[in-house]
mmCIF file as gemmi writes it, N, C-alpha and C atoms, coordinates in Angstrom:
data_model
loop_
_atom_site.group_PDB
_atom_site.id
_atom_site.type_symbol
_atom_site.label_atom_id
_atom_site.label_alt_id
_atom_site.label_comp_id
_atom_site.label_asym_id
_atom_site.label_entity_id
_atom_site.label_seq_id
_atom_site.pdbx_PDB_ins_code
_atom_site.Cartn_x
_atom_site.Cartn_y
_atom_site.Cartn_z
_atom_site.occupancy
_atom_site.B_iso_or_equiv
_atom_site.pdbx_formal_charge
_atom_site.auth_seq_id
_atom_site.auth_asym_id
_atom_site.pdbx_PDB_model_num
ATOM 1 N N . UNK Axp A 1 ? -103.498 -56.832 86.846 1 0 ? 1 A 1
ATOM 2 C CA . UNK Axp A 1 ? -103.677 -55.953 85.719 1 0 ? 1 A 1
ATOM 3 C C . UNK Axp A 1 ? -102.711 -56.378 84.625 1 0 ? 1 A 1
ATOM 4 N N . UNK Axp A 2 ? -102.786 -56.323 83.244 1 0 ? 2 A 1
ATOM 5 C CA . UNK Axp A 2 ? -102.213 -56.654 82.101 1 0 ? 2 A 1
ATOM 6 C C . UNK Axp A 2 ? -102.372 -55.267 81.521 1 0 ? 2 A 1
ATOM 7 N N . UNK Axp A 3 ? -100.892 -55.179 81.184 1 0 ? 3 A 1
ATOM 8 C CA . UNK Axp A 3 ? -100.548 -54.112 80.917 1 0 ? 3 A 1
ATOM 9 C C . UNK Axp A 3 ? -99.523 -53.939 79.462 1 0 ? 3 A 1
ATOM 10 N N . UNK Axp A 4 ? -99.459 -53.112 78.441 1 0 ? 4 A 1
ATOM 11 C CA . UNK Axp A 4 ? -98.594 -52.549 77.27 1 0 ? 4 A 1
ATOM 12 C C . UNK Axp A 4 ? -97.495 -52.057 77.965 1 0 ? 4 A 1
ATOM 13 N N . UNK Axp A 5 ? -96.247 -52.262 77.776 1 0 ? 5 A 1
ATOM 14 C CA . UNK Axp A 5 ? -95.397 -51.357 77.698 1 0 ? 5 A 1
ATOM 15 C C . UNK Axp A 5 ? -95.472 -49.864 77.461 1 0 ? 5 A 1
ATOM 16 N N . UNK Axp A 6 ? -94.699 -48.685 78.599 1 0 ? 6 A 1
ATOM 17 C CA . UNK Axp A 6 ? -95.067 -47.499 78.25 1 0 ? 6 A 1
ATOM 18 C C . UNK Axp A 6 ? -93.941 -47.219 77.192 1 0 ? 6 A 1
ATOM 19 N N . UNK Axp A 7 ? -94.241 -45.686 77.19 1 0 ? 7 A 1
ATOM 20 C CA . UNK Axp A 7 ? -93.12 -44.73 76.796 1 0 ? 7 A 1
ATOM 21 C C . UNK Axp A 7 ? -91.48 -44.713 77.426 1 0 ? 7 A 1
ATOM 22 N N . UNK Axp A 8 ? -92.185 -45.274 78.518 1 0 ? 8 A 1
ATOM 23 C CA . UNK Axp A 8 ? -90.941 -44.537 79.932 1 0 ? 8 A 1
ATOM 24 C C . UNK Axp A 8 ? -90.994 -46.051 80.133 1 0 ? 8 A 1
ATOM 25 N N . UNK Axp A 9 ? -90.85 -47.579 80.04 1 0 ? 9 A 1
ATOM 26 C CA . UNK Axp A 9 ? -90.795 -48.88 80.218 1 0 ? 9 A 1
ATOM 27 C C . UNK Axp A 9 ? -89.08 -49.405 79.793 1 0 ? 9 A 1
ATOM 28 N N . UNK Axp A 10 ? -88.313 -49.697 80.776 1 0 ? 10 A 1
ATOM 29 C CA . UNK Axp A 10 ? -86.895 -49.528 80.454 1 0 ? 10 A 1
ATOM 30 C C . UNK Axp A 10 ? -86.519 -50.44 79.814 1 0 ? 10 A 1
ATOM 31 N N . UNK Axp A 11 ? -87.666 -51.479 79.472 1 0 ? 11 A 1
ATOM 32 C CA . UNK Axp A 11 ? -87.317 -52.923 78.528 1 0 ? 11 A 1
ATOM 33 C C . UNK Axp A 11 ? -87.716 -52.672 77.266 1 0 ? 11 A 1
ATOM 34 N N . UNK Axp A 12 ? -88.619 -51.571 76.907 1 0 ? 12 A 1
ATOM 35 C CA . UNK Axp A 12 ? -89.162 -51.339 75.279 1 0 ? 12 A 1
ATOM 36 C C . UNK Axp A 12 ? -88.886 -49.393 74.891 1 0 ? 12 A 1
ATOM 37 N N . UNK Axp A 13 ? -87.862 -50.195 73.742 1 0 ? 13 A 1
ATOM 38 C CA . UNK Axp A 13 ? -87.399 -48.604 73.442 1 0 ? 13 A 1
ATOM 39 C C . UNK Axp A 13 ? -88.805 -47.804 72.457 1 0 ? 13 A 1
ATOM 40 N N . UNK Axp A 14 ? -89.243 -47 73.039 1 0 ? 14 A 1
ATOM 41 C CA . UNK Axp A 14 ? -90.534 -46.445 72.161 1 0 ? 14 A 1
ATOM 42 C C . UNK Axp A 14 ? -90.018 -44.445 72.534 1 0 ? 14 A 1
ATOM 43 N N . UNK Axp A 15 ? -90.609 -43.939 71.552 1 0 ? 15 A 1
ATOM 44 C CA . UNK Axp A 15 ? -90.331 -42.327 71.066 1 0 ? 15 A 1
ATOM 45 C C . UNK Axp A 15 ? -91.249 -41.848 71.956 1 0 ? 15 A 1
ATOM 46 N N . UNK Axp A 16 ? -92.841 -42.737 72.203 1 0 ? 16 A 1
ATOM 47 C CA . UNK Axp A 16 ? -93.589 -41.877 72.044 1 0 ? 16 A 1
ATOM 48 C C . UNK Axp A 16 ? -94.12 -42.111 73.981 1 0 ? 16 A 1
ATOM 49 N N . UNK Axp A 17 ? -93.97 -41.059 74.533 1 0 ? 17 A 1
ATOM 50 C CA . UNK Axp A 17 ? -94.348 -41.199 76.117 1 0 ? 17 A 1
ATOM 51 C C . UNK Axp A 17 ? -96.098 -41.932 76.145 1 0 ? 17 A 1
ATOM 52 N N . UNK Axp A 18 ? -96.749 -40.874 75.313 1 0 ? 18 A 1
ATOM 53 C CA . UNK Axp A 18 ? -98.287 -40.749 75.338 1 0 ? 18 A 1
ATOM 54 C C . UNK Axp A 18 ? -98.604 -42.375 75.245 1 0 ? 18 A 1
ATOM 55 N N . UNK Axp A 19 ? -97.948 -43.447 75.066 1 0 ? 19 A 1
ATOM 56 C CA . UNK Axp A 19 ? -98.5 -44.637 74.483 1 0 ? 19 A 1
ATOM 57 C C . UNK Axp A 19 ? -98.753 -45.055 76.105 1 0 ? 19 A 1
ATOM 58 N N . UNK Axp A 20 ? -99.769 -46.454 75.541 1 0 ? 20 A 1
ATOM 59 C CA . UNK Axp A 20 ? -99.731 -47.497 76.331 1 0 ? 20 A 1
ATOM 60 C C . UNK Axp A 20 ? -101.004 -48.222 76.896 1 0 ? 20 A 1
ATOM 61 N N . UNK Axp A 21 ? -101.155 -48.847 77.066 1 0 ? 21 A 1
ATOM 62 C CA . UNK Axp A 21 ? -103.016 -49.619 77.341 1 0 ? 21 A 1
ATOM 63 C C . UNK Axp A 21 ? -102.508 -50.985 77.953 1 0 ? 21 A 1
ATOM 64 N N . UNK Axp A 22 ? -103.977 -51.254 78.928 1 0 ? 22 A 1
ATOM 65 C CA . UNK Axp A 22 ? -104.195 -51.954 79.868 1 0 ? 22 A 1
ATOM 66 C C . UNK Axp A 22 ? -105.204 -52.51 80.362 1 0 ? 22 A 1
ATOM 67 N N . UNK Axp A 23 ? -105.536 -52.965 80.973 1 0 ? 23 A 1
ATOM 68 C CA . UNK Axp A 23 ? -106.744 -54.315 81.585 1 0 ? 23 A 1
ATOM 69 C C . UNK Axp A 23 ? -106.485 -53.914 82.905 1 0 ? 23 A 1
ATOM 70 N N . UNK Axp A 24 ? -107.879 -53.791 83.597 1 0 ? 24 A 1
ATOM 71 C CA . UNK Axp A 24 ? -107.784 -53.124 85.19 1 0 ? 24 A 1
ATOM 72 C C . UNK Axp A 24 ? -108.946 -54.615 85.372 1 0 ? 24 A 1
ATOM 73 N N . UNK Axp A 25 ? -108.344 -55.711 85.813 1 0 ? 25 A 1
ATOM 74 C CA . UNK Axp A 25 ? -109.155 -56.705 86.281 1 0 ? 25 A 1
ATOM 75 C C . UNK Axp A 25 ? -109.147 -56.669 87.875 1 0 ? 25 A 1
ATOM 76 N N . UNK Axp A 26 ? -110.692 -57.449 88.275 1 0 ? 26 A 1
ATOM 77 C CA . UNK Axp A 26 ? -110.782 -57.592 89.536 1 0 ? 26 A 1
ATOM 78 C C . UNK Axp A 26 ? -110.333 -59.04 90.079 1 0 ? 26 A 1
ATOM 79 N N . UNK Axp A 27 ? -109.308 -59.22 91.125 1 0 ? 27 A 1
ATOM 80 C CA . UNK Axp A 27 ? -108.933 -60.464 91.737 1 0 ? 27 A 1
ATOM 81 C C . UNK Axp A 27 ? -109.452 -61.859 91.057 1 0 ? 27 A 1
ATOM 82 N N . UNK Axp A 28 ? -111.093 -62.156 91.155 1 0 ? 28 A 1
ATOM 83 C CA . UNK Axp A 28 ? -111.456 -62.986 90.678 1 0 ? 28 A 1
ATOM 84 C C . UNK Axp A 28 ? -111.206 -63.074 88.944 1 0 ? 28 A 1
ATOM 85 N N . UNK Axp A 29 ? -111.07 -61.774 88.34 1 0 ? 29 A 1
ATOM 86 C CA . UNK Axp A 29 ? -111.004 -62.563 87.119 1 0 ? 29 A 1
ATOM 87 C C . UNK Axp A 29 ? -109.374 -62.566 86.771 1 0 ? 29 A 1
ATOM 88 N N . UNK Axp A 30 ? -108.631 -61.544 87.181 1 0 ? 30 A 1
ATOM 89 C CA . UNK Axp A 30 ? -106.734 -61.967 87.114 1 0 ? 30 A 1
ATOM 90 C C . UNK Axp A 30 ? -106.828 -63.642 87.888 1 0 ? 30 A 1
ATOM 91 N N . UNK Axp A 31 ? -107.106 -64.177 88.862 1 0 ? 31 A 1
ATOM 92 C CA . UNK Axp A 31 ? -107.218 -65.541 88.643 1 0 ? 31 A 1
ATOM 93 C C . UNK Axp A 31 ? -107.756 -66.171 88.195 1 0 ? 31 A 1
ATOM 94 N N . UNK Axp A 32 ? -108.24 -65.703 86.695 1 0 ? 32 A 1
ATOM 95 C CA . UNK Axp A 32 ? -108.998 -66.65 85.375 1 0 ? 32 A 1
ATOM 96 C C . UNK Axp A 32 ? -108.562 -66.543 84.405 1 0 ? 32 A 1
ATOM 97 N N . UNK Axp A 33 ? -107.172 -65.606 84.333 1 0 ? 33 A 1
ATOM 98 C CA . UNK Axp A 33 ? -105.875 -65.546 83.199 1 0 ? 33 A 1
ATOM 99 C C . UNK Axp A 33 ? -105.409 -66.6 82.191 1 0 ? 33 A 1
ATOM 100 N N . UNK Axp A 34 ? -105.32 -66.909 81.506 1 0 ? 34 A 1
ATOM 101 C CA . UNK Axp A 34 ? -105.304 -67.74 80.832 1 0 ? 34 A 1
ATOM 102 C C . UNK Axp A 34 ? -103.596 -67.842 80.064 1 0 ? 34 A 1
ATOM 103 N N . UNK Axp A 35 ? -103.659 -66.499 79.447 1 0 ? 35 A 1
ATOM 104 C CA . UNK Axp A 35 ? -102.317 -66.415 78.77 1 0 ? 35 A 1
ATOM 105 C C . UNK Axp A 35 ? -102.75 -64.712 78.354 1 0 ? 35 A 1
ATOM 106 N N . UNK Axp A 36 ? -101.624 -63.689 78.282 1 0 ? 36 A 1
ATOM 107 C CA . UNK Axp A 36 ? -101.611 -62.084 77.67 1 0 ? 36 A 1
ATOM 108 C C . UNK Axp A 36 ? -100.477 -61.667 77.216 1 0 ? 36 A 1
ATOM 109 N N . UNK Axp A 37 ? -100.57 -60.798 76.233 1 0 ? 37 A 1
ATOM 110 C CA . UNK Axp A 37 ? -99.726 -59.876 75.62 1 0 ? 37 A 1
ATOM 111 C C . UNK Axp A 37 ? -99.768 -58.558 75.261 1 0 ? 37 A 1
ATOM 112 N N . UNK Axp A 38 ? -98.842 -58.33 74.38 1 0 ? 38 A 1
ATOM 113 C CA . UNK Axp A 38 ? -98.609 -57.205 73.712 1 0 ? 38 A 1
ATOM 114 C C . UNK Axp A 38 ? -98.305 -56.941 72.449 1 0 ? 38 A 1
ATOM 115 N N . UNK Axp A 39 ? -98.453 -55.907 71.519 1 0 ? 39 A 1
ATOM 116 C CA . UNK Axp A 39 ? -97.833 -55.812 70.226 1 0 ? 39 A 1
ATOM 117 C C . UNK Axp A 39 ? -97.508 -53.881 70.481 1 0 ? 39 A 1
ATOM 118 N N . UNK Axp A 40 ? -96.27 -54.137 70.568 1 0 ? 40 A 1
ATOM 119 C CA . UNK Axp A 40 ? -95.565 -52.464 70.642 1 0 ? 40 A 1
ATOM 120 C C . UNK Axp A 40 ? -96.315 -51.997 72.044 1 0 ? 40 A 1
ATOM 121 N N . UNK Axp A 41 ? -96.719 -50.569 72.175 1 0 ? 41 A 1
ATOM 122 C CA . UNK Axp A 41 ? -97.03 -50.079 73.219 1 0 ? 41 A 1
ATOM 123 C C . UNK Axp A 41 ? -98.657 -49.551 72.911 1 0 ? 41 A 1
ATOM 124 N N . UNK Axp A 42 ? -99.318 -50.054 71.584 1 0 ? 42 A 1
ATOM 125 C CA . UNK Axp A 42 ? -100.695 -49.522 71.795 1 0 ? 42 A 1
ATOM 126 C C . UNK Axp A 42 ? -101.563 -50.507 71.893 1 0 ? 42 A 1
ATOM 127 N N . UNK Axp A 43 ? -101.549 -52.152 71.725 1 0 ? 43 A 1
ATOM 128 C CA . UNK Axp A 43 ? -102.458 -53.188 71.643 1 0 ? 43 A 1
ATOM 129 C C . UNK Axp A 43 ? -101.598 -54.108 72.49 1 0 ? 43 A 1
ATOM 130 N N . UNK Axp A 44 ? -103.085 -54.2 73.237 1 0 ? 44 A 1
ATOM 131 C CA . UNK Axp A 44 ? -102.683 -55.939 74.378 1 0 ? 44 A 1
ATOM 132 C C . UNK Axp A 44 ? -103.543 -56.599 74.624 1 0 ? 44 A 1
ATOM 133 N N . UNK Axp A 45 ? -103.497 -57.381 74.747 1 0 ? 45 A 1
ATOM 134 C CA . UNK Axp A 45 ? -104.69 -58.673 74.646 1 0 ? 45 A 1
ATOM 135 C C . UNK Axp A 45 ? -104.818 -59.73 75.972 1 0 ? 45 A 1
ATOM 136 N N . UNK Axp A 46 ? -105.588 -60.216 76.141 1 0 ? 46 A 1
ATOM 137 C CA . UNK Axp A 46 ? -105.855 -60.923 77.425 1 0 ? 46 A 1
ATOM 138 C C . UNK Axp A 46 ? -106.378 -61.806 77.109 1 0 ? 46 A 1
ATOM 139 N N . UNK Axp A 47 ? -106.668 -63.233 77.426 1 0 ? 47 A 1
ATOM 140 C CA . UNK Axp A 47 ? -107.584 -64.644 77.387 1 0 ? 47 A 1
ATOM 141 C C . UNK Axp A 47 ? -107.62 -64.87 78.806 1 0 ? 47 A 1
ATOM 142 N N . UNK Axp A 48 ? -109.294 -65.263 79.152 1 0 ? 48 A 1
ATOM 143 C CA . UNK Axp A 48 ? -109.602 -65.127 80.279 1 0 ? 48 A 1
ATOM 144 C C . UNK Axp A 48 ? -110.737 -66.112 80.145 1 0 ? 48 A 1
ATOM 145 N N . UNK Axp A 49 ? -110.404 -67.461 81.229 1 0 ? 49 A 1
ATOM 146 C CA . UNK Axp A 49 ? -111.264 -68.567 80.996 1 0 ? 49 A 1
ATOM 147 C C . UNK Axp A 49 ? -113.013 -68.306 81.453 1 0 ? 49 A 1
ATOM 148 N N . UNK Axp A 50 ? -113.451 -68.523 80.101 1 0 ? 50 A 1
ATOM 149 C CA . UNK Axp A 50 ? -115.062 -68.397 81.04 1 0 ? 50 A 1
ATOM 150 C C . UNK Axp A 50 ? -116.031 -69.794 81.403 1 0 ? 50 A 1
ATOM 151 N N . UNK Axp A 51 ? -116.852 -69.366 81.433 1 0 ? 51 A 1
ATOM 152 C CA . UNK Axp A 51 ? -117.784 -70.908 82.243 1 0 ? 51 A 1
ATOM 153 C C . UNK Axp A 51 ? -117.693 -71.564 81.428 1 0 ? 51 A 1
ATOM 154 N N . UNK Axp A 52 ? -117.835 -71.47 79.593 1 0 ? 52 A 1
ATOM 155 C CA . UNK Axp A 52 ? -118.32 -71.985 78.515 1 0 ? 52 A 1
ATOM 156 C C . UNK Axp A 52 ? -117.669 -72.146 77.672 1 0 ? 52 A 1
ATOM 157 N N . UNK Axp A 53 ? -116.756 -70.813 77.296 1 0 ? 53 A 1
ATOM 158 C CA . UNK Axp A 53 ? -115.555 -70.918 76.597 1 0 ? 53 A 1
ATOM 159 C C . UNK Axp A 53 ? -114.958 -69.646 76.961 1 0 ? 53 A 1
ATOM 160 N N . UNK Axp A 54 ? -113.781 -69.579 76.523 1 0 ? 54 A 1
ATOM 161 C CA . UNK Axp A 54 ? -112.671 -68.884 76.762 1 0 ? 54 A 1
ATOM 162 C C . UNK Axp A 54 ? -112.899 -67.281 76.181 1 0 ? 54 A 1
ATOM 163 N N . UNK Axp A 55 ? -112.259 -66.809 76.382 1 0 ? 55 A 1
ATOM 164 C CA . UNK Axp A 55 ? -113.122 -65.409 76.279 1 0 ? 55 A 1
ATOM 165 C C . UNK Axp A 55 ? -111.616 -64.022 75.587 1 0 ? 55 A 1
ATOM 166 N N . UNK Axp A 56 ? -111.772 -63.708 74.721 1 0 ? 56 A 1
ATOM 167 C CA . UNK Axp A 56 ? -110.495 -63.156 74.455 1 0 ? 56 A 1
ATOM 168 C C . UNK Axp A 56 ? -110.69 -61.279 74.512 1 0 ? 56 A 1
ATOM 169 N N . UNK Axp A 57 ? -109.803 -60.834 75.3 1 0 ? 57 A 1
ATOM 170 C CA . UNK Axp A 57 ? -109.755 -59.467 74.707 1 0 ? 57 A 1
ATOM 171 C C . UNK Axp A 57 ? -109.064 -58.679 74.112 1 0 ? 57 A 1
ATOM 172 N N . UNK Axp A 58 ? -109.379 -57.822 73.231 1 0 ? 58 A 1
ATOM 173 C CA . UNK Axp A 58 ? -108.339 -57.061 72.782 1 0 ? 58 A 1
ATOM 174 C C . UNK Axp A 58 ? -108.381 -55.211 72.796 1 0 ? 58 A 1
ATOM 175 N N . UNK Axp A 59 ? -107.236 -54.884 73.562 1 0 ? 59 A 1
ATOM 176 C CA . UNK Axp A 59 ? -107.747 -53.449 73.663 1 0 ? 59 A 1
ATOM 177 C C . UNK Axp A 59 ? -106.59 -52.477 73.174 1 0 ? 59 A 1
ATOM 178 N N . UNK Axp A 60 ? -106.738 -51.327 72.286 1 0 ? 60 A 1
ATOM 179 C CA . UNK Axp A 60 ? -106.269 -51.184 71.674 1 0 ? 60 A 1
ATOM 180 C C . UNK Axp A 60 ? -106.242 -49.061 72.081 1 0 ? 60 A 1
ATOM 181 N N . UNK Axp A 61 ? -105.117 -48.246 71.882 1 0 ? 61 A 1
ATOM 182 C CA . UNK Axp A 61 ? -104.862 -46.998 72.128 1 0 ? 61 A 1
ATOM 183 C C . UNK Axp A 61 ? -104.443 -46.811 70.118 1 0 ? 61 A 1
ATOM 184 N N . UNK Axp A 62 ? -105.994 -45.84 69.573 1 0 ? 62 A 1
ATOM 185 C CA . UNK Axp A 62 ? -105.301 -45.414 68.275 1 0 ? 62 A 1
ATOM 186 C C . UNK Axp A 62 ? -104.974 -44.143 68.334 1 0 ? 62 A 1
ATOM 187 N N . UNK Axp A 63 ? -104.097 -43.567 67.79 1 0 ? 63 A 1
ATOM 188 C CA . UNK Axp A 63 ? -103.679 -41.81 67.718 1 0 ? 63 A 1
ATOM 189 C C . UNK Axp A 63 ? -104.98 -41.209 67.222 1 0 ? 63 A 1
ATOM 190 N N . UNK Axp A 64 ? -104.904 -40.619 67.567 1 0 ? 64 A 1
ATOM 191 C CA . UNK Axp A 64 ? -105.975 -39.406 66.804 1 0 ? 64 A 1
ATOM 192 C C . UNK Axp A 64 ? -105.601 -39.097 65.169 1 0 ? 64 A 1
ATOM 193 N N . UNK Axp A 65 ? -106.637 -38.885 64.07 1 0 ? 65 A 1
ATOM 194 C CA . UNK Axp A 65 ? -106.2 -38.562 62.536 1 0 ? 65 A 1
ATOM 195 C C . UNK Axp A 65 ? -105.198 -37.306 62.743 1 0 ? 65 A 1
ATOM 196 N N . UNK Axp A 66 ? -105.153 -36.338 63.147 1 0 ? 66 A 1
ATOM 197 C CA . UNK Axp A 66 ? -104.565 -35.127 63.013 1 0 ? 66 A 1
ATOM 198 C C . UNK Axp A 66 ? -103.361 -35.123 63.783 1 0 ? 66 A 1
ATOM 199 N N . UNK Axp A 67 ? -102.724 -36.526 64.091 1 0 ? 67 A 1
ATOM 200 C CA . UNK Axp A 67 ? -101.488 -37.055 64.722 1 0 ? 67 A 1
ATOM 201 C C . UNK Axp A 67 ? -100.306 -36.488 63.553 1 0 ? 67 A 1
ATOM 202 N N . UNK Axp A 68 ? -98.807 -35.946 63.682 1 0 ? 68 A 1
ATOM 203 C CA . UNK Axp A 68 ? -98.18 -35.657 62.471 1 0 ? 68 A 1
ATOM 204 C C . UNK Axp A 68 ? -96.814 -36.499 63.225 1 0 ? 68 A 1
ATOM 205 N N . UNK Axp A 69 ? -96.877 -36.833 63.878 1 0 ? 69 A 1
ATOM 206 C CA . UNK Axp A 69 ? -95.519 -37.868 64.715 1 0 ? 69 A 1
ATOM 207 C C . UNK Axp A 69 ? -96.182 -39.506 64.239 1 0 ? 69 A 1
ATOM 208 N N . UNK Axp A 70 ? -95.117 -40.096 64.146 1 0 ? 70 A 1
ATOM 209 C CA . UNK Axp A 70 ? -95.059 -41.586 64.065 1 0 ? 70 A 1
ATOM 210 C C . UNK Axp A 70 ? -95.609 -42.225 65.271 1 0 ? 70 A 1
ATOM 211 N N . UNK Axp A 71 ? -96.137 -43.227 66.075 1 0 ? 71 A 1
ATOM 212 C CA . UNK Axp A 71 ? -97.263 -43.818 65.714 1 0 ? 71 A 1
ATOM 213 C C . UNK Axp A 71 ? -98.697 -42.814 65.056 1 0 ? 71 A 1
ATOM 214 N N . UNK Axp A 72 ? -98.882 -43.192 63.679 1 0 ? 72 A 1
ATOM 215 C CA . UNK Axp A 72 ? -99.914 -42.682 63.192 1 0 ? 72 A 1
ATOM 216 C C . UNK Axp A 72 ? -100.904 -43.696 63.305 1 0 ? 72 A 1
ATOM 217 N N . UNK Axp A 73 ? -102.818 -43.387 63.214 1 0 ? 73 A 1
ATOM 218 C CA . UNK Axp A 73 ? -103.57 -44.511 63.609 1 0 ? 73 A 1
ATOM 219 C C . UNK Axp A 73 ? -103.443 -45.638 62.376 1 0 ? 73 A 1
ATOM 220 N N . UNK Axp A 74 ? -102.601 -45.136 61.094 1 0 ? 74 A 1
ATOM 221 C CA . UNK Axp A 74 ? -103.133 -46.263 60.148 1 0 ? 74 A 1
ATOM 222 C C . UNK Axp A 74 ? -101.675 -46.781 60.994 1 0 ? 74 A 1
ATOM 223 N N . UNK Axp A 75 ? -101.044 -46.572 61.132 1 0 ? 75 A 1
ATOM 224 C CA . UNK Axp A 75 ? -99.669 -47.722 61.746 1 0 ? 75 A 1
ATOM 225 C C . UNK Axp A 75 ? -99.995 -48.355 63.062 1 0 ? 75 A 1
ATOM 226 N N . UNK Axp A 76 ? -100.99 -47.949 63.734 1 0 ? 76 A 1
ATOM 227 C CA . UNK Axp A 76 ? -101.693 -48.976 64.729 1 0 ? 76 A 1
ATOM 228 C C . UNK Axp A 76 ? -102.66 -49.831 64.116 1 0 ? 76 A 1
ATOM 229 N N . UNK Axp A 77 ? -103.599 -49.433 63.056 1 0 ? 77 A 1
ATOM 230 C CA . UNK Axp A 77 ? -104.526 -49.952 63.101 1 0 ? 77 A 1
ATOM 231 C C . UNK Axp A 77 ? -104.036 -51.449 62.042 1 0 ? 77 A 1
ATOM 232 N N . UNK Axp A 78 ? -102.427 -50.948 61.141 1 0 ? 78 A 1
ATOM 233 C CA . UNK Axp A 78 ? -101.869 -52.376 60.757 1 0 ? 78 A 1
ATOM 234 C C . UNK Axp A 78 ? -101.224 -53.299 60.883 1 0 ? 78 A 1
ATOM 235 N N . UNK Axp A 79 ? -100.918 -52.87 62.454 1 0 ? 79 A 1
ATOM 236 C CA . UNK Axp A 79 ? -100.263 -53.876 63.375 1 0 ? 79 A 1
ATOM 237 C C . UNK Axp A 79 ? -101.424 -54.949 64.249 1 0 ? 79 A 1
ATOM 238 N N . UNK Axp A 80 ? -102.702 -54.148 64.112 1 0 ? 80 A 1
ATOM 239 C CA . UNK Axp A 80 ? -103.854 -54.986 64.588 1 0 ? 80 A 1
ATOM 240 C C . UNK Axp A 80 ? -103.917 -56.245 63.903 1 0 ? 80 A 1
């Protein structure tokens, strides 16, 4: 599994508990990993080799509009 840093992650100082996103892969495709990351605790990304070409994902946790705490969705959506 490829995983964001949480709230509660003792290597990334973040405010906000509620954060965090992830990739729930099955055996066969975590051994088709390629290279993954992160940006803060709401976007992470995965490359995952396919038959043909390489295959990228990106998955992303936005706040809700009626959010009044910092991560707001336009501050996720401009780190995308």
């Amino acid at each position: 599994m490829c995983s964001a840093p949480t709230g509660t992650d003792k290597n990334v100082k973040s405010s906000d508990p509620a954060a965090g996103v992830a990739f729930a892969l099955s055996p066969r495709m975590a051994n088709k990993v390629l290279d993954s990351g992160y940006v803060g605790t709401r976007i992470a990304w995965v490359k995952i080799a396919g038959p043909v070409y390489n295959i990228f994902f990106i998955t992303t946790y936005i706040p809700h509009k009626g959010r009044t705490q910092t991560p707001r969705a336009k501050d996720t959506i401009k780190q995308l």
